[in-house]
N, C-alpha and C positions, 0 to 999 in steps of 0.2 A: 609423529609426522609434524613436520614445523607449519606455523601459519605464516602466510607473509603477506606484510602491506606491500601492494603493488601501483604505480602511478600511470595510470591508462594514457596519462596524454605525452606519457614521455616512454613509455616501454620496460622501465626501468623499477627495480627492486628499492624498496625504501624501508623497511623493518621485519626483522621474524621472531617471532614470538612461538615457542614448544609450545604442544596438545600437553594436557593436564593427563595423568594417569589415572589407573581407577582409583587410586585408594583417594586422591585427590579429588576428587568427583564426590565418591561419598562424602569426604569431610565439608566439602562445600551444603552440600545437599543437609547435611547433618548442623550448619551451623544455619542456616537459613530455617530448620524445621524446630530451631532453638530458638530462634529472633523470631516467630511468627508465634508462639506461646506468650510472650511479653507483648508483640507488636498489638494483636489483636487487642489488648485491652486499654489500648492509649485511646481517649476521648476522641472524638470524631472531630472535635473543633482542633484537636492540636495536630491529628493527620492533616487535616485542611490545615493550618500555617504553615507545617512542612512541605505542601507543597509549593504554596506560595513563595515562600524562601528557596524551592529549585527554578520557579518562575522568574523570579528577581535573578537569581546565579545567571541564568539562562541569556539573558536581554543585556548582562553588560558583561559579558564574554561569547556576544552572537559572533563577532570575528573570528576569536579562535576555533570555534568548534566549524564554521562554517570552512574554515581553512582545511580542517581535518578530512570533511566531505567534498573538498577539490581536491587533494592531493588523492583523496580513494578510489572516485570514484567517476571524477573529471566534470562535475558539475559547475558552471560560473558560479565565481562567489556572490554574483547581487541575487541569485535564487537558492544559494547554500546558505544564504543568513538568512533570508522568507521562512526555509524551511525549519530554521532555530527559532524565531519568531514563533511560529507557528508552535512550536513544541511546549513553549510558553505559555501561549494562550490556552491548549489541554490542561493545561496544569491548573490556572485560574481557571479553568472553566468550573473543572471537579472541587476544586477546593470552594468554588462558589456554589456548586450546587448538587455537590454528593451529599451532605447532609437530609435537602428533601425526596431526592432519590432513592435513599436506604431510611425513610422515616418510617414508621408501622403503618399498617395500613388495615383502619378497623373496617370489619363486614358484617352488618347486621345477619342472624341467624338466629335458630330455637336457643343457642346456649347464652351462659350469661352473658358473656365478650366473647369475641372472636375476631383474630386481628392475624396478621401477617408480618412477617421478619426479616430480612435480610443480614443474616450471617457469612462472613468469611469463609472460605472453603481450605485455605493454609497457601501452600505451596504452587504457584505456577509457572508453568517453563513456557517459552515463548521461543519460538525458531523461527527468526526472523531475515528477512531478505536485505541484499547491499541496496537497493534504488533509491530508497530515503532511510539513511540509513539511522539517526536522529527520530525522526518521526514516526516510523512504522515503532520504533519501539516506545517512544512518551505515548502514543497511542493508545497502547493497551498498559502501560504500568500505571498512569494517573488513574484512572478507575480503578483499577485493582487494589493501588495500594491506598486509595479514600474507602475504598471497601472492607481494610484491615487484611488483604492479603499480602504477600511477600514473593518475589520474583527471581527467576534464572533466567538467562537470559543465555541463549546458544544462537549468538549472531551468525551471519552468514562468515564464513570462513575470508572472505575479499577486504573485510573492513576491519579488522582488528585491533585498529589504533583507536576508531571510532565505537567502538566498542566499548574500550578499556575507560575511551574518555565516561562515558556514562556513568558505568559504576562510579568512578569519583565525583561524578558530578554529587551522587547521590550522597557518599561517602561526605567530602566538604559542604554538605546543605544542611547536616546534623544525622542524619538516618545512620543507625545500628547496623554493622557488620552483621552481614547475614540478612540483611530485609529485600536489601537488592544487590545482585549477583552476576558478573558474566561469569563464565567459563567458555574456554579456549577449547576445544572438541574438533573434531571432523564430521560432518555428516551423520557418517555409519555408525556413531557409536552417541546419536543421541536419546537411542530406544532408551539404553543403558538409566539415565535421567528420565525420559517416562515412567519407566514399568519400576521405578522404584516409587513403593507404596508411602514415603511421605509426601512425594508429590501427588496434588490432588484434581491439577486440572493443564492442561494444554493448549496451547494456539500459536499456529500458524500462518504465514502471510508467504506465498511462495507459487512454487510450479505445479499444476497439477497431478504432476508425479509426488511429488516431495507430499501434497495434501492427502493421497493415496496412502503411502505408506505412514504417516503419522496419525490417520483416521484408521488403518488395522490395529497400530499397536495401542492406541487410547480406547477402541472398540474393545479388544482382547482383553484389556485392565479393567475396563467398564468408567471410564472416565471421563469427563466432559471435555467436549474438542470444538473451539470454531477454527475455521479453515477460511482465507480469506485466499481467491485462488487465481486464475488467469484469468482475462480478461480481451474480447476482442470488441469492443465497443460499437456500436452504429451511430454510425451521425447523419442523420437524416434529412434532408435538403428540398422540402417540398417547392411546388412551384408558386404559392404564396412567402416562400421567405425573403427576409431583406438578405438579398445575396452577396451586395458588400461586406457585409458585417460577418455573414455566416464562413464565408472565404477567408476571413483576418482570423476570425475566431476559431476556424477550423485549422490553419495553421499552427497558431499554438496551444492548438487544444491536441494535437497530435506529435509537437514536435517539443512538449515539456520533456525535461530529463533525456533528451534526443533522443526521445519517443521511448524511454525503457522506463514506461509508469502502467501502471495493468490497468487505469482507467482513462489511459489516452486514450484519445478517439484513433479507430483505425481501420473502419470499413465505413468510407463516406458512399450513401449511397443518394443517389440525386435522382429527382424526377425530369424524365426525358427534357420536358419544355425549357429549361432552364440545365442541362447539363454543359453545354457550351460555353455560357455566359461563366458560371460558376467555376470550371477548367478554365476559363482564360486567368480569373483572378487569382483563382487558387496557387497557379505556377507563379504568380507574379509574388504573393504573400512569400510563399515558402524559399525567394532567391534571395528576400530577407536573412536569413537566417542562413549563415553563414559558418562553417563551424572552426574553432577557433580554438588559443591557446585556453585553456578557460580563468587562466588569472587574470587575463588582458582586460582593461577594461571597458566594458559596452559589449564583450563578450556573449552571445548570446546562448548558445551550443556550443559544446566542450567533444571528447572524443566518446567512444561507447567505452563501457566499462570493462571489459576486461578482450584478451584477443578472440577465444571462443564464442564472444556477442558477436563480434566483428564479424567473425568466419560465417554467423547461422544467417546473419541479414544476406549476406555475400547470396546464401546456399537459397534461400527465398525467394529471392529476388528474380536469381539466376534459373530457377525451376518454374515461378510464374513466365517470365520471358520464354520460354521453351513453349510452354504449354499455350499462349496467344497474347501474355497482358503484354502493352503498348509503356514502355517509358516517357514518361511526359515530361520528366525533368532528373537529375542528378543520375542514379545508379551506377557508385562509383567508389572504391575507395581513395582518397585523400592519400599518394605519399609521401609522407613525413612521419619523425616517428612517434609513435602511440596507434591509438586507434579508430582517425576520423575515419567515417561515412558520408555523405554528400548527403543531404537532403530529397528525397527523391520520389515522385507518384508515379503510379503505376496505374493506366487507364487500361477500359477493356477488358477488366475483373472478372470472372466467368468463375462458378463452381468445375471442380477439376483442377482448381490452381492454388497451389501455395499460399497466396495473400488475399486468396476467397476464406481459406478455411482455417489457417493455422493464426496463433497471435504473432505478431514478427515484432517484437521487443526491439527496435531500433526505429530509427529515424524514414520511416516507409508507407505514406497512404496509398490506401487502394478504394479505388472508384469504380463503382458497381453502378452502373444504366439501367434506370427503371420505369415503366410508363405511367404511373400512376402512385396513391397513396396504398392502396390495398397491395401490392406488389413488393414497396417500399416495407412494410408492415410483414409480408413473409420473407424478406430477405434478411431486415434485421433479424430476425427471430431465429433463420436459418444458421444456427450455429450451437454449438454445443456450450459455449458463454454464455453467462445471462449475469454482469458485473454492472456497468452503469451504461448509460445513451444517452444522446444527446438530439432532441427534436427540433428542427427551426420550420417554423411558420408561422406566419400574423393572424391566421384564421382562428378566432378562438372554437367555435365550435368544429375545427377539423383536431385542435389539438386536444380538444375535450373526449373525441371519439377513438383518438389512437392511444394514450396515454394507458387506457385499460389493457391492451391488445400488445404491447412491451412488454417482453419477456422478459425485464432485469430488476438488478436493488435498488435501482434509482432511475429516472428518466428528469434531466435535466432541459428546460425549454427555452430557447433560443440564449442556451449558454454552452459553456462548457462543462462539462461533469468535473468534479473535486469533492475531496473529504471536506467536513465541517462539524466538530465537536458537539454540535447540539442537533445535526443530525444522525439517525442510524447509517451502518454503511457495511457495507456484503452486498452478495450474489447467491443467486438459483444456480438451476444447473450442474454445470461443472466449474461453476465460480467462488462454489463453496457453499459453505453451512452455517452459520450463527452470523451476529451483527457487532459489528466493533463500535464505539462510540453510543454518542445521546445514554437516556437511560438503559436504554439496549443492551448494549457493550458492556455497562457496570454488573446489569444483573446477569451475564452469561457467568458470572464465577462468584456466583455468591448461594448460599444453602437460604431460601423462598420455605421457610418454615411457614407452616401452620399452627396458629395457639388457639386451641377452644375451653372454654372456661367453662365448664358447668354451673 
């Protein structure tokens, strides 16, 4: 089945690239579990220059690659190069500080030493999603590969051009054929790549379906799995916040990547006293954002990523409306071609409704009425996510009191939520299992030996 690059803000086909066969899977598999027998034993200082030398690649070809994720994916280029930038900094981060993160670690005991190890685990497949399509994957390869593992990479099938660019990035940085890998796959046939016993470990960033069925078959192998999964985020709006701020901030803290990021904000819920004040400005923020060619420049919002995005915000939206939510603004498709959405909130959010309880990956908040902090505090929680949040209030002792009582991986206070390489970053829940990033992230695919010395 062929893959194709597809350009969301124009409707229009732009490359296909053939699915690999099986025999071509295992040869892949087979030269990757041949480069991680050599790779593992290269000094830790010279894994750390190599990455730095993909860091350096990265920063004076941020245009190109960031070109690659507007034509994919419809992202403006002033936030597709952040996002190259950023892929940079993972890199130096690890090269700067995977050495003290994998150093031994002695523990006093009855025996003569006894110390701790982090070892390489070999082979990991990574199934990773189009929304950053750069990021999610330097992500998880920088640690892994300062940890002396070696990577497959079975990108989402939307971005194949960006895909392909990665492997060469890794390829022209100096890295050995075979240490890091795409393969061109469909979905259904990425067990095939699991459940073969040189790969040692798995991780996913995706749907909570998609983290389902890749948690059976890495269960079934007995293999270690993080799942980094959906996300419906709370942003929380007490009646101590600075409500200008929280109104800017909650615009695009909900309208990053036109709202298809799983740690946008997207169930803003406000306390009564201040619900009024906070909807007037919020409609006023979000006619900012205007959505646009996305090479244009000063382009803000670009179109959704593919026309299936388009269809499910449509099918959301249109089923909260039914059921009582109030449009406050946009709820509209854009015609022109590709795939704009208008910008749009949705007031009068009531459980029972579409954009109470599902994530709605597209450019869509929903405003839930609440009288209190205690209320505010079961509504966030009310949800089957548990990914990141975001709290506003000046009160420090109210924000001291709720911070424990946040069911997520994160609780961000009077910001926005976002990844940061020297922090951990996962979810509870149904938002997943393990931690990507900080030291966290390194030690999920590393073998935590014990050495006791008599």
């Amino acid at each position: 089945m062929p893959i194709i690059s597809h350009n969301p803000a124009t409707g229009e086909d732009v490359q296909t690239f053939q699915e690999l066969t099986d025999e071509q899977i295992k040869n892949k598999i087979a030269k990757a579990h041949s480069a991680f027998e050599m790779y593992k034993k290269k000094p830790l200082e010279q894994r750390a220059h190599m990455l730095r030398v993909v860091a350096d690649h990265l920063r004076e070809y941020k245009e190109k690659y960031a070109r690659l994720i507007v034509e994919e994916i419809g992202r403006p280029l002033s936030p597709a190069i952040a996002e190259i930038e950023k892929c940079a900094w993972v890199c130096e981060y690890y090269a700067e500080h995977g050495g003290s993160m994998l150093a031994k670690e002695y523990v006093h005991t009855d025996a003569h030493e006894s110390y701790i190890t982090f070892e390489p685990l070999g082979i990991v497949c990574a199934v990773m999603p189009w929304n950053f399509p750069f990021w999610q994957v330097l992500r998880f390869a920088a640690p892994a590969l300062i940890a002396g593992n070696v990577c497959v990479l079975k990108h989402a099938s939307t971005v194949p051009r960006c895909a392909e660019a990665i492997e060469h990035i890794f390829l022209e940085c100096g890295y050995d054929v075979g240490i890091f890998q795409n393969v061109f796959v469909s979905g259904s046939r990425t067990e095939q790549i699991i459940r073969d016993p040189r790969v040692k470990a798995v991780t996913l960033t995706g749907s909570e379906w998609a983290g389902r069925k890749i948690a059976e078959i890495a269960g079934d192998e007995i293999k270690p799995v993080v799942l980094e999964l959906g996300g419906s985020d709370a942003f929380i709006v007490l009646a101590s916040a600075d409500i200008e701020q929280a109104a800017r901030v909650g615009a695009a803290a909900r309208l990053q990547n036109c709202g298809q990021s799983c740690i946008a904000a997207k169930r803003f819920i406000v306390e009564e006293s201040v619900y009024d004040r906070f909807v007037e400005l919020f409609v006023v923020e979000f006619a900012k954002y205007v959505p646009d060619d996305p090479f244009k420049e000063g382009a803000q919002i670009g179109p959704l990523a593919s026309r299936s995005s388009l269809e499910d915000v449509e099918t959301h939206v249109r089923q909260s409306v039914e059921n009582g939510a109030q449009i406050l603004c946009g709820g509209f498709r854009i015609e022109r071609p590709g795939y704009f959405y208008t910008p749009t909130i949705l007031g009068d959010v009531r459980p029972g409704m579409s954009a109470y309880h599902e994530e709605i990956f597209g450019p869509v908040a929903s405003l839930i009425r609440v009288p209190d902090e205690v209320e505010a505090i079961r509504v966030a929680n009310d949800t089957r996510f548990g990914l990141g949040s975001s709290l506003w209030s000046t009160d420090q002792q109210q924000i001291e009191r709720i911070i424990p009582h946040i069911e997520a991986g994160c609780v961000f206070v009077n910001s926005m939520v976002k990844s940061d390489p020297r922090l951990p970053f996962g979810g509870v829940k149904k938002s997943g299992i393990g931690r990507e990033l900080s030291y966290f992230g390194l030690r999920e695919f590393v073998n935590v030996k014990t050495v006791s010395i008599g």
